[in-house]
N, C-alpha and C positions, 0 to 999 in steps of 0.2 A: 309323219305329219306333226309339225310343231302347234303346240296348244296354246291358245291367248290367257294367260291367267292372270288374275286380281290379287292385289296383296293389301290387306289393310294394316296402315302401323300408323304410328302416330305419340311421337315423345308425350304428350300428355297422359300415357296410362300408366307413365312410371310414377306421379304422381302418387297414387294409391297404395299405401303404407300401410301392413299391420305389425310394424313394430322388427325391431333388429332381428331378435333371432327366426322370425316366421318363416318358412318353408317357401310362401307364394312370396317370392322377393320382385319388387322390380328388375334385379340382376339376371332375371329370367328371359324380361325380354331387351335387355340392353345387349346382351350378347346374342339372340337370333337378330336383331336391328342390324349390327355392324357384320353379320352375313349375310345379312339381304343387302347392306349398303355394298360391299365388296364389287368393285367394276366386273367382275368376272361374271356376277351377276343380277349385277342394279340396274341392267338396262332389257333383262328377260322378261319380265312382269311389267302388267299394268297400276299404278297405283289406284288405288281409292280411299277417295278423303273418309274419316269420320265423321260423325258427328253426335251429338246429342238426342237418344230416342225423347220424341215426348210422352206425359204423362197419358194419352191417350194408348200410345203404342204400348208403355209397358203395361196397359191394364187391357192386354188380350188376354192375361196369363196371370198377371199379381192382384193381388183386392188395394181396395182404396186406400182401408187402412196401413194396411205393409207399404204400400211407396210412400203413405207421407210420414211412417214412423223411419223409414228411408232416409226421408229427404229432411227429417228433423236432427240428421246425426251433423247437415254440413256443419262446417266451421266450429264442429264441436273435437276437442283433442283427441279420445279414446273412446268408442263408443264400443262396447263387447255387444254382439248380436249373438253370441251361441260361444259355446268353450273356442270353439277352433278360429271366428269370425268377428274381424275388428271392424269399425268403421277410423276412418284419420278421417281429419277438415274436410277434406276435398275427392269425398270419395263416392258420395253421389252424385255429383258431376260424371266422374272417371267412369261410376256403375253406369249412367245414363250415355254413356260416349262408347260402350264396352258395346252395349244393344245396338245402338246407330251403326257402330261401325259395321256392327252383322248385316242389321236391314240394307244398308249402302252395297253390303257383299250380293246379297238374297236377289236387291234389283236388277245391280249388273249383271248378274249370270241370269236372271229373268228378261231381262232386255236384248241380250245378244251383246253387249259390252264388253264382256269378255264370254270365254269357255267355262271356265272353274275361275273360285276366287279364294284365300283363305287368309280366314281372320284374325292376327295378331294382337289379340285382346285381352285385359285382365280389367277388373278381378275374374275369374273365371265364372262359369254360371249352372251347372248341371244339377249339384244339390240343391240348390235354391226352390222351395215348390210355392205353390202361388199368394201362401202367407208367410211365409218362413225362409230365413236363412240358414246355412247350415257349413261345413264343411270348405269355408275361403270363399264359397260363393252369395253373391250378393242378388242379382235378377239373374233372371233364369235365360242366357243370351240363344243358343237354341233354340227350345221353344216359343219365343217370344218372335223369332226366324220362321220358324215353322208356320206360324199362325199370323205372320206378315205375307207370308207367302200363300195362307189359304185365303188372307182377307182382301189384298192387295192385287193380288193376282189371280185369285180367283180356281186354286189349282184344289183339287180334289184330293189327292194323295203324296204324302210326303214320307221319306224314308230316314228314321236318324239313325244311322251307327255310331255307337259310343264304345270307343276301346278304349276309355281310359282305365287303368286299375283299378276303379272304384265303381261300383257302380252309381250310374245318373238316378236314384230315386227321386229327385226332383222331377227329373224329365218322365218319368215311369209315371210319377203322383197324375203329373196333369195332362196324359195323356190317356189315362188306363182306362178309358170307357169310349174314348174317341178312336172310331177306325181310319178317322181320315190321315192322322198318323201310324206308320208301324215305327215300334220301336226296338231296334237288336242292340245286347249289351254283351258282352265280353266284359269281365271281369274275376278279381281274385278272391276266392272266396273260402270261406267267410274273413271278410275283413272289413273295414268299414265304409259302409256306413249298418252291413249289416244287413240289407234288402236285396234283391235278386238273386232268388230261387228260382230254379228251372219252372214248377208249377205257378209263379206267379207269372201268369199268360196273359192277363184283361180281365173285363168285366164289361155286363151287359156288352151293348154294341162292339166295343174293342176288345172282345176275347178269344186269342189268339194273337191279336194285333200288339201286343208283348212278348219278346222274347227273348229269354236272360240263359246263358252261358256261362253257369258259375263254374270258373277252371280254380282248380290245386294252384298253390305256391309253385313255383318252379316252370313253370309253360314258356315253351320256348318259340321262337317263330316259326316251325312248321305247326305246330298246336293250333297256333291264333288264322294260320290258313287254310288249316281244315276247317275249323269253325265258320270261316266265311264262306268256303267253299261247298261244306257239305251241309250248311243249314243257313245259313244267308242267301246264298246265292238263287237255290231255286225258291225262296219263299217271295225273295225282291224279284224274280224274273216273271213269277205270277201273279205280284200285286201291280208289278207295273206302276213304278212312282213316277212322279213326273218332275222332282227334284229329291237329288238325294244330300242332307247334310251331317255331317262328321262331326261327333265331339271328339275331339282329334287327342287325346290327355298322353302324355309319353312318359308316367310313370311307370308303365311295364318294362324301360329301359332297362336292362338290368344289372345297372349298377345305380339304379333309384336311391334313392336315402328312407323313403316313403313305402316302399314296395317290395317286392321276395318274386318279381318274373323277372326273365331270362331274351327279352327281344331286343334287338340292335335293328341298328341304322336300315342294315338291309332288308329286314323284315318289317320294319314299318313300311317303306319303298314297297314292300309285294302287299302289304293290306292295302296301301293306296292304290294298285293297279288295279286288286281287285271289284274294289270300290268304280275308280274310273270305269271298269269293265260292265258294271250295272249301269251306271250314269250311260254311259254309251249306246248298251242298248233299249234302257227306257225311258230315257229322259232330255236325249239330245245332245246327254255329254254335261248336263248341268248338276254340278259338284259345288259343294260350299262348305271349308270344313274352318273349324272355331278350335282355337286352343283355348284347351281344359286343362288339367295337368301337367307335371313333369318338373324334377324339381335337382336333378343332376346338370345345371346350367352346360357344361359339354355335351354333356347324350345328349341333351335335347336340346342343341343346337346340331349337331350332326345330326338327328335325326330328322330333323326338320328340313334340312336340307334334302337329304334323300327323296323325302315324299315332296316337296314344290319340284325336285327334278325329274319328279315320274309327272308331276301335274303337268309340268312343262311339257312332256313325252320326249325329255330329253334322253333320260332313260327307261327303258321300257320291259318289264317281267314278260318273256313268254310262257305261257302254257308250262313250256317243259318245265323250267325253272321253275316254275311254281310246285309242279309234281313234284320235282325233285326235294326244293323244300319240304312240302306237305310227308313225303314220306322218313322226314325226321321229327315229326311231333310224337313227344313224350308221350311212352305208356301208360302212364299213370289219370293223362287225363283225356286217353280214347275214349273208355267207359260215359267221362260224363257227356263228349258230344254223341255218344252213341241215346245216352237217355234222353238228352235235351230232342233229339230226332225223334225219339219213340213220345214223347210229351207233347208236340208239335204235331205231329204227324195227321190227330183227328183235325185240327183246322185247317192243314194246307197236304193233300193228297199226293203234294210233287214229292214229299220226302220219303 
């Protein structure tokens, strides 16, 4: 069964410049653009326009003061927000168009407009917490998703997986007492940013409703599907989300410039199925994933592809194939999903 899927892109986010040699280049998404233009398959997807969150929307999640220290960088040359995070002229704009295009994602798949939608967006947003920038990201586009979708729609539970390499401390900050979010990270650890330890689970109300997957250097794609498989999988099949969104970062490519993991094209393709496979059964199928990372402009335009061709259900991971995978994940980091199991275990009884 072929899937209706949303794609948001939009030439305005190449706009947003921090400087020649920066890692988050627009050349990032100039080359996923001209693969989703490719006739073979620009006519698969449904498009969705961008556009500009308002100052309303981004203060589900930012304080007043951070958006109009924001908004005071436009049209200014070089604005440094943190070591790694530039503002150019035109980049709250770009930051305010990055959100939009999410929420625009968030309705469609809320409305029945499409199935899944996923969002071609920079500057990226997961570090970002609700005062602070951090790490190339500017708002926090995710989250800001998440909480358009509890306010808007009205929806009780939301699921974010973030496999990008790093982990979302942004998205962990503003979420970690809230259980109407769960939040699962995959990521390489210790690296930066430096947060997501197995025992950082929540607080008050949202404890458990955190949980971090710090793998070793080296994790390969059967690794990153036991992780989903054997601690994702039943903790989202008993919280029963009712939309699940992906910070979707493809620095674990592993030929990253940024990174030291070991996943390819194919293995991002089986974490999207798996994902799909939650959305499926508890949410109707509704999937919304955001690019975060990834900074080898080929891996992560092959990889990108892979996973819109699983979204499509062009291609499709069976079961076995996934087994098969899974029974190639690295020794070295069983241990830690075995602990992250045993850490988990007193708040969700299915592990």
């Amino acid at each position: 069964m072929s899937r209706k899927t949303g794609i948001v892109k939009d030439g305005r986010y190449l706009q947003h410049t921090a400087g020649a040699a920066h890692p988050e280049s627009p050349e990032r998404l100039v080359s996923v653009y001209e693969m989703l233009d490719n006739p073979d398959i620009s006519w698969k997807y449904t498009d969705i326009d961008a556009r500009e969150a308002s100052h309303d929307e981004l203060a589900y999640i930012h304080t007043q003061p951070y958006i109009e220290h924001i908004a005071s960088t436009a049209g200014k040359s070089h604005v440094i927000l943190d070591p790694d995070t530039v503002a150019s002229p035109e980049t709250y704009g770009i930051a305010k168009l990055a959100v939009g295009g999410v929420l625009n994602a968030v309705d469609a798949v809320m409305t029945g407009e499409v199935d899944n939608a996923f969002a071609f967006v920079r500057p990226p947003g997961h570090h970002a917490s609700a005062g602070t920038s951090a790490g190339f990201c500017i708002f926090n586009n995710v989250a800001i998703g998440a909480m358009h979708a509890i306010r808007k729609h009205g929806l009780q539970k939301v699921l974010i997986v973030d496999w990008d390499l790093h982990h979302g401390n942004g998205t962990q900050n503003i979420f970690y007492s809230d259980r109407r979010v769960l939040y699962f990270s995959t990521h390489q650890y210790p690296h930066y940013p430096g947060t997501g330890g197995m025992r950082e689970t929540g607080e008050g109300d949202g404890r458990g409703y955190t949980v971090n997957v710090p793998l070793r250097q080296g994790a390969v794609n059967g690794t990153f599907v036991s992780a989903l498989r054997k601690i994702l999988t039943p903790i989202a099949l008993a919280y029963q989300p009712e939309l699940v969104l992906v910070s979707a970062g493809f620095d674990t490519y592993y030929q990253d410039p940024l990174g030291g993991m070991r996943v390819t094209p194919e293995g991002f393709a089986a974490l999207a199925r798996i994902l799909l496979n939650i959305a499926d059964a508890c949410s109707a199928g509704r999937l919304v994933a955001v690019l975060e990372g990834g900074y080898h402009v080929t891996g992560l335009t092959r990889s990108v592809k892979a996973v819109v061709q699983e979204m499509f259900d062009e291609t499709h991971w069976t079961d076995r194939k996934l087994d098969e995978l899974e029974q190639h994940a690295d020794e070295y980091n069983k241990p830690v999903i075995k602990s992250v199991t045993d850490v988990m275990r007193p708040f969700w009884n299915v592990l």
